[in-house]
N, C-alpha and C positions, 0 to 999 in steps of 0.2 A: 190720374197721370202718374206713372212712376216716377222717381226721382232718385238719387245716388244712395243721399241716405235715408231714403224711406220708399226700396225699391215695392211697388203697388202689383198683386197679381194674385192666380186663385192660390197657388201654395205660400207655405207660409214663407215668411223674408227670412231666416235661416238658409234657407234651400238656395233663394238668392245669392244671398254674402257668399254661401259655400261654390255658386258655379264662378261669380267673379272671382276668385282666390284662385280658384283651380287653373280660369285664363291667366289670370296676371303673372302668377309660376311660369305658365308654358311659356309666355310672351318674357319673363326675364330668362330661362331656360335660353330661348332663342336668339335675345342680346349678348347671352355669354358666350355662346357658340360660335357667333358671328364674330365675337371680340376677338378667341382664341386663335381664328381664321387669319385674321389679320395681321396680330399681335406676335403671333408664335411665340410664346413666351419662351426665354434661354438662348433666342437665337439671335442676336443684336444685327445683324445685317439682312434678316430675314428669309436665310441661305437655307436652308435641312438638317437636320443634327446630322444625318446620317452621311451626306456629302461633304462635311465639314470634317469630322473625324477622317475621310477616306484622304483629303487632302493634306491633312496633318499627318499622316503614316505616310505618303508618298513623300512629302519634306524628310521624315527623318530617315529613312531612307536613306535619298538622296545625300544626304548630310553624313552617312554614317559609311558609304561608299565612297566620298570626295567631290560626287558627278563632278568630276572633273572630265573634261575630250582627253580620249587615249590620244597617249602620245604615238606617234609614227617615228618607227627606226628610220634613222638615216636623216629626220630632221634636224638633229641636232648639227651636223657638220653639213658645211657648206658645197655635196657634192651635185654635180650641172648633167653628172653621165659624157660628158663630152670628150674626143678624142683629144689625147696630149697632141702637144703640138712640138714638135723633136727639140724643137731649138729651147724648150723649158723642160728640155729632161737630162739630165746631168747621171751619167752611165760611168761603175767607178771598177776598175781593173785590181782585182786581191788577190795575192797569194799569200798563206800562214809564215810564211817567212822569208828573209831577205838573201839566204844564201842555204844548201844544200849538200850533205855531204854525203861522199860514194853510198850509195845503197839508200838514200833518200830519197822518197820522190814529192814533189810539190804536190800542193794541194789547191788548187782555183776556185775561186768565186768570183759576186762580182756584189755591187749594190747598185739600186736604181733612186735616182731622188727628184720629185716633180718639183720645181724649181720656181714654178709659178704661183699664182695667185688662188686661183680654184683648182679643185681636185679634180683630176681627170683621169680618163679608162686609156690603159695599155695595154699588148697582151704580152706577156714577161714568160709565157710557155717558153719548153724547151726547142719548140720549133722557131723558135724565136731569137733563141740564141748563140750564139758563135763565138767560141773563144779561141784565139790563135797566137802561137807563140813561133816567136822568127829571131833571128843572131844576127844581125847585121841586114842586109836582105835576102836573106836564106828564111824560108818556110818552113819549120820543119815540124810542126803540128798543126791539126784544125779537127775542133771535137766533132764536126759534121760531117768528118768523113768514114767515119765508122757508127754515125747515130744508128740507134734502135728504137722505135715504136715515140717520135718526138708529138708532144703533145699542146693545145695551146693554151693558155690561162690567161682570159679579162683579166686586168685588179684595177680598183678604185686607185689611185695613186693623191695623199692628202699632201698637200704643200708642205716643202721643207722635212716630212718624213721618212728617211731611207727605208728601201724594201731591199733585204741582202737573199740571198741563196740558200734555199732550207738545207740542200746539204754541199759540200764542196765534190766539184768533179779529180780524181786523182789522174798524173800528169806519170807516165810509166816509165820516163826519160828518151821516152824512143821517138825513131821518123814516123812521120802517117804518112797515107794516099789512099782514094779509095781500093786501089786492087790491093792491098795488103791487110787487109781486115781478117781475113781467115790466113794470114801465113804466123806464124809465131814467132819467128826469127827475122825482126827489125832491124832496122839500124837503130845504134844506142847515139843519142845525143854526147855531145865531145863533152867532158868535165875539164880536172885538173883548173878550175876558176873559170870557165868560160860564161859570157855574159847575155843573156836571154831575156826578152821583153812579154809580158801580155799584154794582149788587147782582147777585148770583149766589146762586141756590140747585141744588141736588145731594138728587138722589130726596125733595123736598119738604123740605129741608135749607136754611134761609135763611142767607145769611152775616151776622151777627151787627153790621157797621156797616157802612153803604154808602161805599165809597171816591170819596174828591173827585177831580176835576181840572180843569184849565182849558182852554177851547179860544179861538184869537187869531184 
């Protein structure tokens, strides 16, 4: 009867010792293998090394960009896109100066100012605008009656911000009408101190007091 330590058989018990040594190996062999399986050694939450670096590069990344959300223009100010509403648009009558002498001619503008709460869309194109200067109730200018090629312009309009006139329209001292646009020889507005008002309005937008001056 064989036994552990005194295994019994025709070859000699060296030959024994040496095939159990040889299993016992293979059989620790295969407990380490199983152990490494399980274990992953290096890996503390038993994730991949290989997936574990790739998320650590996507962090620093991220980090070295801001990932912050792009901002969008326009969020900053409180604009709704909505149509002004006339009675919060405050429409202002300019000329460069308060009085004019012989050979001077004015110079007009105007400013727009949204008057309201939120920022709202006007169109402040030149089709839009009409500036007219009268002496008493005598007319005797209107830039509309000689316009050229008028054009329209949306603008955002931000609360309490004036929009003025990129550039100012010159004022030749003369009468207007429309049949007089191709004649060259006007009437000249009266001098010698005589007193003349403008007004301007913007998309049916009157300015609120007509600005004086004097022409010599």
């Amino acid at each position: 009867m064989s036994t552990i330590k005194h295994p019994v058989g025709r070859q000699p018990s060296r030959v024994y010792w040496r095939r159990r040594l040889v299993v016992g190996l293979g059989l620790i062999a295969v407990l380490v293998i199983i152990f490494l399986i399980i274990v992953r050694p290096g890996s503390s939450s038993g994730e991949p090394q290989d997936n574990k670096k790739a998320s650590v590069a996507s962090s620093s990344d991220a980090a070295a960009q801001g990932d912050q959300p792009a901002s969008v223009p326009g969020q900053a100010a409180s604009v709704d896109g909505s149509a002004c509403n006339p009675t919060q648009v405050a429409v202002e009558a300019i000329t460069d100066a308060v009085q004019y002498e012989p050979g001077q001619q004015p110079e007009l503008s105007l400013s727009i100012t949204n008057t309201g709460p939120n920022a709202c869309v006007l169109d402040v194109g030149t089709s839009q605008q009409v500036f007219t200067i009268t002496s008493g109730k005598d007319v005797y200018w209107t830039s509309t009656h000689c316009q050229s090629d008028p054009v329209d312009a949306q603008v955002s309009l931000e609360p309490g911000v004036p929009v003025s006139s990129s550039s100012p329209i010159t004022w030749d001292r003369t009468r207007s009408a429309p049949d007089t646009c191709s004649v060259a020889n006007r009437d000249a507005a009266s001098g010698g101190g005589a007193s003349y008002y403008l007004t301007v309005s913007v998309s049916g937008i009157e300015s609120a007091n007509p600005k004086q001056f004097l022409l010599y």
